[in-house]
C-alpha positions as CSV (number, residue, x, y, z in Angstrom):
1,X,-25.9,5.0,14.2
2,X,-26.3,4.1,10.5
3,X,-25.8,8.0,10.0
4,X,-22.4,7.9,12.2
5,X,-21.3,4.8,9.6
6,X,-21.9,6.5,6.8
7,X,-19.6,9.2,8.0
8,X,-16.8,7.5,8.6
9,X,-16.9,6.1,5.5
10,X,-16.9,8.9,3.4
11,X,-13.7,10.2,6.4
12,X,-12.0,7.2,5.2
13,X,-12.6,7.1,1.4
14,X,-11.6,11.2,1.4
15,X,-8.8,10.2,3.2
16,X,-7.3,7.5,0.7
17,X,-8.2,10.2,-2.2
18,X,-5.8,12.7,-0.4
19,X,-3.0,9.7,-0.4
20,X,-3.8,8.8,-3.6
21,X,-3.0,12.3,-4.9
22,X,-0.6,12.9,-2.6
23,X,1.7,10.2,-3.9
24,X,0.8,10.9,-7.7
25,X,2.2,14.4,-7.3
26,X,5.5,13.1,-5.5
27,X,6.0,10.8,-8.5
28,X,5.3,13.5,-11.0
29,X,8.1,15.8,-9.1
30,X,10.6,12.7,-9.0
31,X,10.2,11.9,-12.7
32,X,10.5,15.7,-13.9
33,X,13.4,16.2,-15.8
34,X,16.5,18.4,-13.5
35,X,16.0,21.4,-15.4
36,X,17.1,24.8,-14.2
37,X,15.6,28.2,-15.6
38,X,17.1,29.9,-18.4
39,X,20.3,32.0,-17.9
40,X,20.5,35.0,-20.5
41,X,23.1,36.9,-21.5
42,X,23.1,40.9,-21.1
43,X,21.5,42.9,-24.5
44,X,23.8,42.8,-26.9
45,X,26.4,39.7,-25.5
46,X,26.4,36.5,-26.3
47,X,26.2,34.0,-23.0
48,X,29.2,33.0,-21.4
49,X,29.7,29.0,-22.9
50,X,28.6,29.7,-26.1
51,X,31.6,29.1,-28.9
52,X,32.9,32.2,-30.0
53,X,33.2,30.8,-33.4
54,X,29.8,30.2,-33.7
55,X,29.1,33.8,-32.8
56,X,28.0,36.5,-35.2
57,X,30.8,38.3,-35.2
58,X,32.9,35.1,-36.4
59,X,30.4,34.8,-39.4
60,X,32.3,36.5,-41.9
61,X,28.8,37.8,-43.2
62,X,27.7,39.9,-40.6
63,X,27.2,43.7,-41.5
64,X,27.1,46.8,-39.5
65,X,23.2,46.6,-39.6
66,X,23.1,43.2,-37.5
67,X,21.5,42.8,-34.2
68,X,22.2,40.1,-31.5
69,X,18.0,39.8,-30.1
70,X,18.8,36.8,-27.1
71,X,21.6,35.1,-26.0
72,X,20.9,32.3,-23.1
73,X,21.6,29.5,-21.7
74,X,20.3,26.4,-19.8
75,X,21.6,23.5,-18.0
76,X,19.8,20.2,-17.8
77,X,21.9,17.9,-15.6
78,X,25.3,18.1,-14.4
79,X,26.8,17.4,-17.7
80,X,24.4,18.2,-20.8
81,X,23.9,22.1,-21.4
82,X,22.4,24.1,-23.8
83,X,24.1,27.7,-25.2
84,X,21.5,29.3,-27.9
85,X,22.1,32.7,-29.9
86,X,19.8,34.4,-32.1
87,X,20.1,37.7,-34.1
88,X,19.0,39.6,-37.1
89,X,21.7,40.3,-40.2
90,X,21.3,42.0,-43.6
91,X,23.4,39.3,-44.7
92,X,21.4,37.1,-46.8
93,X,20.6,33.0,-46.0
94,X,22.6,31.9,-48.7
95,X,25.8,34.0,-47.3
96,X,24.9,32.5,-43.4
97,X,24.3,29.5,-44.6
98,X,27.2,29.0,-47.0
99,X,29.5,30.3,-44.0
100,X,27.9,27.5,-41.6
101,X,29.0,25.0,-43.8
102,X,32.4,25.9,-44.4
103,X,32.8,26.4,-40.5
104,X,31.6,22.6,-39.5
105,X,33.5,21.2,-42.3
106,X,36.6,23.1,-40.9
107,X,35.9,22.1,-37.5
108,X,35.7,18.7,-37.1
109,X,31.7,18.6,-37.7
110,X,29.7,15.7,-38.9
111,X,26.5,16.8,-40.3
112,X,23.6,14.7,-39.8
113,X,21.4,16.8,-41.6
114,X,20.8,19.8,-43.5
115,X,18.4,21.7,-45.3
116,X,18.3,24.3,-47.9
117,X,15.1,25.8,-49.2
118,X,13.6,29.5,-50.3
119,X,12.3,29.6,-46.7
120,X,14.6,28.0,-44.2
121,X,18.1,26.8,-44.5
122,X,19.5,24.7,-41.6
123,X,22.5,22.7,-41.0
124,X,22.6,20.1,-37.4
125,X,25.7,18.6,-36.6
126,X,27.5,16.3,-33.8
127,X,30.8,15.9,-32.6
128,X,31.4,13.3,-29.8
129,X,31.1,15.9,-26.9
130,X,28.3,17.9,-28.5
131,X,25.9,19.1,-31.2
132,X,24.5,22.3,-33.2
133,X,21.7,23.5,-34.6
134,X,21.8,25.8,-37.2
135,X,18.5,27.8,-38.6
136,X,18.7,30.6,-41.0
137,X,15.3,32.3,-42.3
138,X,15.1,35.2,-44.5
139,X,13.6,38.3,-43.6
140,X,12.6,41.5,-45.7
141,X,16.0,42.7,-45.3
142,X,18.1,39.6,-44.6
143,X,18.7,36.8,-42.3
144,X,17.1,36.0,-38.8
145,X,19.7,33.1,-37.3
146,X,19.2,31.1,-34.3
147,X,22.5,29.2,-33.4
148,X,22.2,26.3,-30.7
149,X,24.9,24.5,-29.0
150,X,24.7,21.5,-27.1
151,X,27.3,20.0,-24.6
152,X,26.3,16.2,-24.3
């Protein structure tokens, strides 16, 4: 008999472990963030959303050597998305990054912050629909950029 009690005790203390994590791993699925997978562009195209004049064919400073490496884009909820390019130019930072400047002053652009060293150059600025990240590193023969646009 004793043995039988045992038993069902152990039955019943498995069972409210299984509950237990049960309901953890509903809450952990209900708190994730809505984030869908990454949509990428085809090689060589920049994804469909991303601002055309922040493309690297609207820098002004991109050469016949450059090369567009990734183009996607993902959406978080129904009305914040996210549009990032990256490719490779024999442009140099200072020529990107000088060109980046002049095109959020242009365009309506308030930038929060901005940086500007022998090994990284960046500009990030907001409008009041959306934001942009701008980073520029050097490479032996150039520039590797990495545009991202946000829609808030």
């Amino acid at each position: 008999m004793n043995d039988k009690k045992t038993a069902w005790v152990w039955v019943g203390i498995a069972v409210v472990v299984v509950v237990a994590i049960a309901a953890l791993i509903v809450w952990f699925m209900h708190r994730a963030p809505n984030v869908s997978t990454a949509n990428h562009a085809p090689a060589g195209q920049t994804v469909a959303g991303f601002p055309q004049g922040l493309a690297p064919a609207a820098t002004g400073t991109v050469s016949a050597t450059s090369t567009l490496t990734n183009s996607y884009s993902i959406n978080y909820s129904t009305s914040t998305s996210q549009y990032t390019t990256e490719w490779v130019t024999s442009s140099t930072p200072a020529a990107v990054f000088a060109h980046y400047q002049a095109y959020v002053a242009a365009n309506g652009w308030t930038v929060t912050n901005q940086a500007d060293t022998a090994t990284l150059k960046g500009i990030y600025a907001d409008t009041a629909t959306s934001s942009v990240s701008i980073i520029i590193t050097p490479t032996g023969k150039g520039s590797s950029v990495t545009v991202t646009y946000v829609v808030k």
